[in-house]
C-alpha positions in Angstrom: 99.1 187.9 29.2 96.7 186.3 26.9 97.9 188.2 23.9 101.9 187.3 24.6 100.6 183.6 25.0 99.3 184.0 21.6 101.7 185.7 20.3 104.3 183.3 21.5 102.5 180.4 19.9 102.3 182.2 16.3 105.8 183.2 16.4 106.7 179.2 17.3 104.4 178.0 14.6 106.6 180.5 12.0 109.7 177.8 12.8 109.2 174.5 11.1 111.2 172.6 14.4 109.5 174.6 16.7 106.4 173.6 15.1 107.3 170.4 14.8 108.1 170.3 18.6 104.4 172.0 19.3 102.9 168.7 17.5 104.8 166.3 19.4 104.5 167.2 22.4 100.8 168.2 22.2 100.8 164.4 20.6 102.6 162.9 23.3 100.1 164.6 26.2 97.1 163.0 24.2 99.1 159.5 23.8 100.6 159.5 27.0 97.7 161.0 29.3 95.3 157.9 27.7 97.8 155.8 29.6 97.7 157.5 32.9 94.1 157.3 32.9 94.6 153.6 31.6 96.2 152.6 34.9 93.5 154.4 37.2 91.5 151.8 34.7 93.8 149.0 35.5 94.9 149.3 39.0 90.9 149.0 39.9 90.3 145.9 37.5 93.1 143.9 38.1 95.0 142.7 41.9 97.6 144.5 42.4 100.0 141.4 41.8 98.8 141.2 37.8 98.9 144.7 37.4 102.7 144.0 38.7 102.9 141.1 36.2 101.9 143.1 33.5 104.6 145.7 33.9 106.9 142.7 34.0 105.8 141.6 30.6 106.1 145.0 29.4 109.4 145.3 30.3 110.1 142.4 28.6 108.9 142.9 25.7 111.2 146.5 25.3 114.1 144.3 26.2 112.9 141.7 23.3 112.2 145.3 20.3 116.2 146.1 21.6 117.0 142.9 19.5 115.0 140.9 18.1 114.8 143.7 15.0 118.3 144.2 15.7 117.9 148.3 16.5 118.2 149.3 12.8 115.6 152.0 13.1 118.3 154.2 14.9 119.9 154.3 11.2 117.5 156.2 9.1 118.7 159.3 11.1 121.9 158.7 9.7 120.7 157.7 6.3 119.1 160.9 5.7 122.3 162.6 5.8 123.9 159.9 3.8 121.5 158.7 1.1 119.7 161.9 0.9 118.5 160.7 -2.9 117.9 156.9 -2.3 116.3 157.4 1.2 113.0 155.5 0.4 114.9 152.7 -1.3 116.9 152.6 2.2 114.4 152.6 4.3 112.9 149.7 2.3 115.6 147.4 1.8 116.7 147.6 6.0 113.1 147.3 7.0 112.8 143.7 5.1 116.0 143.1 6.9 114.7 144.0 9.9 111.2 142.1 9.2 113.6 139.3 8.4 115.5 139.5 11.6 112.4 139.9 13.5 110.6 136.5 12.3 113.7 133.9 12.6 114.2 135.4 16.3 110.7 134.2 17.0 110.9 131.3 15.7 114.3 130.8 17.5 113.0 132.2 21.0 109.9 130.5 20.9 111.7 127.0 19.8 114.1 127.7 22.5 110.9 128.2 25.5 109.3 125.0 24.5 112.7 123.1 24.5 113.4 124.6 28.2 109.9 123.8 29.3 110.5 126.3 32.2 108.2 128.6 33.7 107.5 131.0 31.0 104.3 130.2 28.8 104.9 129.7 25.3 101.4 132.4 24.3 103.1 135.0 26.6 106.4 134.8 24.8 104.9 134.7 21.5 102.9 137.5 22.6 105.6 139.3 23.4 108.0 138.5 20.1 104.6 139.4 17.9 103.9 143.2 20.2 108.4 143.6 19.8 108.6 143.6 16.1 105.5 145.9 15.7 106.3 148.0 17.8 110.0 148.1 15.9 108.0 148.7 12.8 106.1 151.8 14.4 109.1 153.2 15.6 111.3 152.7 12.4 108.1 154.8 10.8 108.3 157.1 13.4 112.2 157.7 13.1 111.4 158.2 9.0 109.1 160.7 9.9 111.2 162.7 11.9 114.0 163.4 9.5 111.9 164.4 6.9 109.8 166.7 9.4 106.5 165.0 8.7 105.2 166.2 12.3 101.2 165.8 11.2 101.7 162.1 10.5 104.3 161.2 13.3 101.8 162.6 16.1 98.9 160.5 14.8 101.7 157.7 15.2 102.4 158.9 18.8 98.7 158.9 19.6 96.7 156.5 17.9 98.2 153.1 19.1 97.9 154.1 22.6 94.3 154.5 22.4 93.5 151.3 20.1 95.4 149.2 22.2 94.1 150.0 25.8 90.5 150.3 24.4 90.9 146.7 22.9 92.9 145.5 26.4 89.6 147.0 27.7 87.0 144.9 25.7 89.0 141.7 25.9 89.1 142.1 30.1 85.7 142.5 29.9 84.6 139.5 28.1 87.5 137.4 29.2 87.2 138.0 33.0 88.8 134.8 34.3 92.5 135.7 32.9 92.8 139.2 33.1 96.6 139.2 33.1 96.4 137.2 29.6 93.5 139.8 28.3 95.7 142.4 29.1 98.6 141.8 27.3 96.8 140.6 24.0 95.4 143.9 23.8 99.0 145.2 24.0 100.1 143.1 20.9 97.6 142.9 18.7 96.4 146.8 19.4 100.8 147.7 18.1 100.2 145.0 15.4 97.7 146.6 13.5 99.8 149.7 13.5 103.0 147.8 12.7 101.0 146.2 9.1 99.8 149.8 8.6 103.3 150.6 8.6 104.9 148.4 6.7 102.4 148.7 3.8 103.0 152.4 3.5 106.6 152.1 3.4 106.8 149.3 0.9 104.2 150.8 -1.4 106.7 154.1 -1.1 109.4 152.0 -2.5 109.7 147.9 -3.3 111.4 145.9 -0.5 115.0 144.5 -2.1 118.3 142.7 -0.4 121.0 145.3 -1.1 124.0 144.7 0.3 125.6 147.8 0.7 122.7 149.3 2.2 122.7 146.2 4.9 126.3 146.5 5.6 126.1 150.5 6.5 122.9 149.8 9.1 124.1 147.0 10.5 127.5 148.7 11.3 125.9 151.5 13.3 122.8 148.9 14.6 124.7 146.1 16.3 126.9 148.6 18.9 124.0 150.1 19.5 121.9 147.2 20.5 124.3 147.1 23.8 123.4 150.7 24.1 119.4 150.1 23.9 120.1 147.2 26.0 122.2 148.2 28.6 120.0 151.6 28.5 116.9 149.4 29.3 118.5 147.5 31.8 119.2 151.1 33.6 115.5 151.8 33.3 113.5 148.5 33.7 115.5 146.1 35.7 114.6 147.7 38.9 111.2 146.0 38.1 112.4 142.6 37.4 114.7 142.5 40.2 111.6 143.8 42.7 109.8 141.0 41.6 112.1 138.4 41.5 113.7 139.4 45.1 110.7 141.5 46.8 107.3 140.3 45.1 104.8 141.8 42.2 103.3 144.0 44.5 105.9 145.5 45.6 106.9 146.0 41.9 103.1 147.2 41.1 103.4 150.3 43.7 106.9 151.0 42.3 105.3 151.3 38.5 102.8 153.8 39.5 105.7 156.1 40.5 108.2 155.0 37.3 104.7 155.8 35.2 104.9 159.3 36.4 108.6 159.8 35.8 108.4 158.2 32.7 106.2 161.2 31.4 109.3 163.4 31.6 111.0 160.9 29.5 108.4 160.9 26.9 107.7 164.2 26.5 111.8 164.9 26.3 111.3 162.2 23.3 108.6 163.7 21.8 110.4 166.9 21.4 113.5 165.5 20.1 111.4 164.4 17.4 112.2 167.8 16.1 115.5 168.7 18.1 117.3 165.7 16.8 117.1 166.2 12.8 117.6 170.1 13.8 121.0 169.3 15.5 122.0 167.1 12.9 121.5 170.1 10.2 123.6 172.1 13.0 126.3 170.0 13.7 126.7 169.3 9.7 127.2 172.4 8.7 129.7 173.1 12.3 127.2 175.8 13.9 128.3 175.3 17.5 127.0 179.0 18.7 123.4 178.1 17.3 123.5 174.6 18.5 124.4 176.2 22.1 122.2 179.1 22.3 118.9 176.5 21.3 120.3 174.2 23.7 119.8 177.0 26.5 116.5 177.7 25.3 115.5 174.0 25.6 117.1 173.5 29.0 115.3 176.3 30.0 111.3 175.2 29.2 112.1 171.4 30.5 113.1 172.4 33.7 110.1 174.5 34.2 108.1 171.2 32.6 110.3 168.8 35.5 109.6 171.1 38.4 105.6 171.3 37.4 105.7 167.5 37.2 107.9 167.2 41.0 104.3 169.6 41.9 101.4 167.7 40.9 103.0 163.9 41.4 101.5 163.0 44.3 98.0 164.7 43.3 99.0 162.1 40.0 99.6 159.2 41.5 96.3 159.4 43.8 94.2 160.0 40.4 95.7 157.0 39.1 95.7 154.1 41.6 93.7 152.7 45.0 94.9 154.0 48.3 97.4 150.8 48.7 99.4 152.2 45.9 100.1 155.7 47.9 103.3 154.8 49.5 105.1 155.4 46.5 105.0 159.0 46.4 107.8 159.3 48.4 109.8 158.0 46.1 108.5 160.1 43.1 110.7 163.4 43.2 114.0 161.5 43.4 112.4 159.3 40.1 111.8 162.5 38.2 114.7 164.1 38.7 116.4 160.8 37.2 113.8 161.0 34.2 115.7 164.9 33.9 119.2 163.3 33.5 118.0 160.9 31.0 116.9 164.2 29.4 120.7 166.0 29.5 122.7 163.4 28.7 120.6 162.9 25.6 122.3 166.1 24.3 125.6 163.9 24.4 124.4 160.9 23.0 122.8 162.8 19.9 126.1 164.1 19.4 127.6 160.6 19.1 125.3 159.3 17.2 125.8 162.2 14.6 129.5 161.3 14.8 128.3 157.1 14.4 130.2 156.6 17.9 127.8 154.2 18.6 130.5 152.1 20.6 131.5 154.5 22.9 127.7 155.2 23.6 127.5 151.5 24.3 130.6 151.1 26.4 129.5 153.9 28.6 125.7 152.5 28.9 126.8 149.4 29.9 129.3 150.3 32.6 126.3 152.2 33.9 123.8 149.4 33.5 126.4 147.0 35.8 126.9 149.5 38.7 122.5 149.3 38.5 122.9 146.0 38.4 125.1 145.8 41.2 123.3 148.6 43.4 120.0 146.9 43.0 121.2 143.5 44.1 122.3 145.4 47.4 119.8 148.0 48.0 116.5 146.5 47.1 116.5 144.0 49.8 117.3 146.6 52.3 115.4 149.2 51.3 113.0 147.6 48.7 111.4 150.2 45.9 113.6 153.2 47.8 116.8 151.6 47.1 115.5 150.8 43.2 115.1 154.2 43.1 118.5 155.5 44.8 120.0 152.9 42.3 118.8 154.4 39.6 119.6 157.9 40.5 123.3 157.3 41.3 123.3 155.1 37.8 122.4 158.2 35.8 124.6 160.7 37.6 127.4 157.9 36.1 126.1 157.5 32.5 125.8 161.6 32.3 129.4 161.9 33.4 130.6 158.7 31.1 129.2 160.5 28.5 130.3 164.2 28.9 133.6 162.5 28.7 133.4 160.3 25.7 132.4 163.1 23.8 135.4 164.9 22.0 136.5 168.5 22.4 135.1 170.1 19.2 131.9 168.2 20.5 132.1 170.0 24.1 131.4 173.3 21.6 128.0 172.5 20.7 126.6 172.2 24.4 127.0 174.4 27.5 128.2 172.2 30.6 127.4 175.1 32.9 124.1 175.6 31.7 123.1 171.8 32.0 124.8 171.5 35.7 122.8 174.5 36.7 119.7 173.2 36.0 119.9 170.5 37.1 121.5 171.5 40.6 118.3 173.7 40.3 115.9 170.7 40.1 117.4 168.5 42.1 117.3 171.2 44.7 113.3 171.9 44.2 113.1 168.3 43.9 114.5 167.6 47.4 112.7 170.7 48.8 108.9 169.1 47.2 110.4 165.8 48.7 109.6 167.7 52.4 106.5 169.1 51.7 105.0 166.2 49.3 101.9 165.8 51.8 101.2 169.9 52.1 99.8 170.5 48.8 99.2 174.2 49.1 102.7 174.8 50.1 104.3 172.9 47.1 102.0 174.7 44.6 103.1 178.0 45.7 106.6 177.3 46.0 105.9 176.2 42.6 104.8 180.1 41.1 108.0 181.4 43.3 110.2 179.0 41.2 108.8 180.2 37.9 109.0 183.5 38.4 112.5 183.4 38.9 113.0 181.3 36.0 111.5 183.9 34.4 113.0 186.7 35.5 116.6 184.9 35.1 116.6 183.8 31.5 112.6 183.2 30.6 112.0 187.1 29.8 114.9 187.0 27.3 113.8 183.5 25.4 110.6 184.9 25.1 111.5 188.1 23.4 113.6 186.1 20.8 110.4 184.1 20.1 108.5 187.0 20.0 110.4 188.8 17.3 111.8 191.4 19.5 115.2 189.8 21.1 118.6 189.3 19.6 
């Protein structure tokens, strides 16, 4: 067995993607697993009503980095393909535009707060404006690095501003005990901040920052309709949160967190590895190789829904580790949350399509009809059934937006994916899913209904991806 694990990881780390994948995903554990173990940190400093605060806040400022950059990091994908001998110059010139963008949104949003003199404190929103357009910077750095394969650099990317920024959070709680909420959050910025200097210094020393016009026109066509799309795509994912808090309480929103946290790991990790399946299908779809875009497509479906039903296993065992016995009743909520973090996952298969085609429209049409029906689901089921009907909201929202999408994308499109493999699968998890939902306090029972499920993975379709890795398949 040892030997085959072995010999699985050499024959990975002969692909360049596949390697690429091995680095981000072993990136994204590190950078992600610091933040689990962040919130056992945080759950036990802070009441559990600024703990729910400061997942507000974060929330707001991802809704804030939708726009206030103006998305045009989702461009250099494109721009690889496009201006495959000018692509520094690019990335250049559209990052000044995005700096640009970035400061006079500040200034505007923090001009407009002091005007309303409402109830939202002008250091929190300028906090949140400054952490925004670093974290843009990071990611438009990231998205660089993952056309041109630079998987070494990007990890450190994906795991060294997690660290600096809970570790400062850390000190600044310590020593400013009387505000932890405010501590907290000025970790978060300034912690992204340095990384978003670091950034923009290596990217302007690669080439000289310059307004050129064409180069502005061709990101801003494929960044504005996709604002709607991050947007709309956020309000699917975070305004569960701010509705909790507005119509339920902070607390209420702080037990509900703990459980999105754990999902969200399944949304990471999918990210991380389409570090190195995006720029892999956009080689594929270029050159119109549908049966290899398929096959690979299989392959992946196959190893995240063995990585989903592991994480339905040890959730509850998670979200014990990582918070106070008040924050347990959410872990009857977590299977239905993760199996929504795996639809996120499929219909990502869609959308990369659509962005390769720049269809950026339809992708925004479609989020948004899907972000209204959450809208309108939440405003009816959260004060009935409080964090149960966030989540049954945001289930029934992402069995829409995989549908919408499946639809919008064309038939030479369809070629590229396998609709029966992704249905399968995810009948399949929804099923374990609903099974673990049962048995969520008999630990012993879940684990072992766990190794039944992986074996007949396995012995399905696991046996046969495994020999291709190993040299000796197809």
């Amino acid at each position: 067995m040892i030997e085959k694990i072995l010999g699985l990881i050499g024959a990975l780390q002969k692909k360049e993607y596949a390697k690429a994948s091995l680095y981000y995903v072993a990136a994204n554990i590190i950078g992600q697993g610091v933040v689990l173990l962040s919130s056992a940190v945080f759950t036990r400093m802070m009441s559990k009503s600024d703990f729910g605060l400061v997942s507000t806040y974060s929330t707001w400022v991802l809704v804030l980095n939708t726009f206030i950059c103006l998305n045009l990091f989702v461009t250099v994908r494109n721009a690889y393909i496009d201006y495959p001998d000018d692509y520094d110059r690019y990335n250049s010139s559209v990052l000044l535009l995005s700096l640009l963008s970035g400061v006079v949104l500040t200034v505007l949003i923090v001009a407009g707060v002091s005007l309303v003199h409402g109830s939202f404190s002008l250091e929190v929103v300028l906090l949140a404006c400054i952490q925004s357009v670093a974290l843009n910077v990071v990611n438009y750095m990231m998205a660089i690095q993952s056309m041109k394969n630079q998987y070494r650099q990007r990890a450190f990317l994906m795991i060294a501003p997690n660290w600096v920024h809970i570790l400062l959070s850390i000190v600044l709680m310590l020593v400013f005990t009387q505000n932890l909420f405010m501590a907290k959050i000025s970790g978060n910025a300034f912690g992204i901040l340095i990384f978003g200097v670091f950034c923009c210094l290596v990217l302007f020393r690669k080439a000289v920052p310059e307004i050129c016009p064409s180069y502005w026109k061709y990101a801003l066509i494929i960044a504005v309709p996709s604002i709607f799309n991050t947007l709309s795509d956020l309000i699917l994912m975070q305004c569960d949160r701010l509705m909790l808090t507005s119509m339920v309480g902070a607390e209420e929103t702080a037990e509900y967190s703990i459980i999105y946290n754990v999902g969200s790991i399944i949304v990471a990790i999918y990210q991380a590895a389409n570090g190195a399946w995006t720029p892999w299908f956009y080689n594929r779809a270029a050159n119109r190789e549908y049966a290899e875009a398929r096959k690979y497509q299989g392959h992946y479906l196959l190893l995240f829904t063995a990585f989903t039903c592991g994480m339905i296993t040890i959730s509850p065992e998670l979200i014990r580790f990582m918070s106070p016995v008040n924050y347990w009743g959410g872990i009857r909520c977590v299977a239905p949350i993760i199996v929504a973090s795996y639809l996120i996952f499929l219909y990502a298969f869609l959308t990369a399509f659509l962005m390769f085609e720049k269809k950026t429209g339809k992708i925004a049409r479609n989020t948004v009809i899907a972000a209204a029906a959450n809208l309108l689901l939440n405003y009816y089921l959260i004060p009935a059934y409080r964090s149960a009907g966030a989540v049954a909201a945001t289930v029934l929202s992402y069995v829409l937006l995989f549908c919408l999408h499946y639809f919008s994308v064309d038939r030479e499109g369809k070629d590229y994916f396998s609709l029966r493999a992704m249905l399968l699968n995810l009948a399949f998890v929804s099923a374990y899913g609903a099974v673990l939902y049962t048995l969520r306090d008999l630990w012993l029972l879940r684990y072992l209904l766990f190794i039944v499920a992986m074996i007949f993975l396995y012995v399905i379709k696991g046996r046969t991806v495994l020999k291709e890795f190993l040299g000796s398949g197809s």
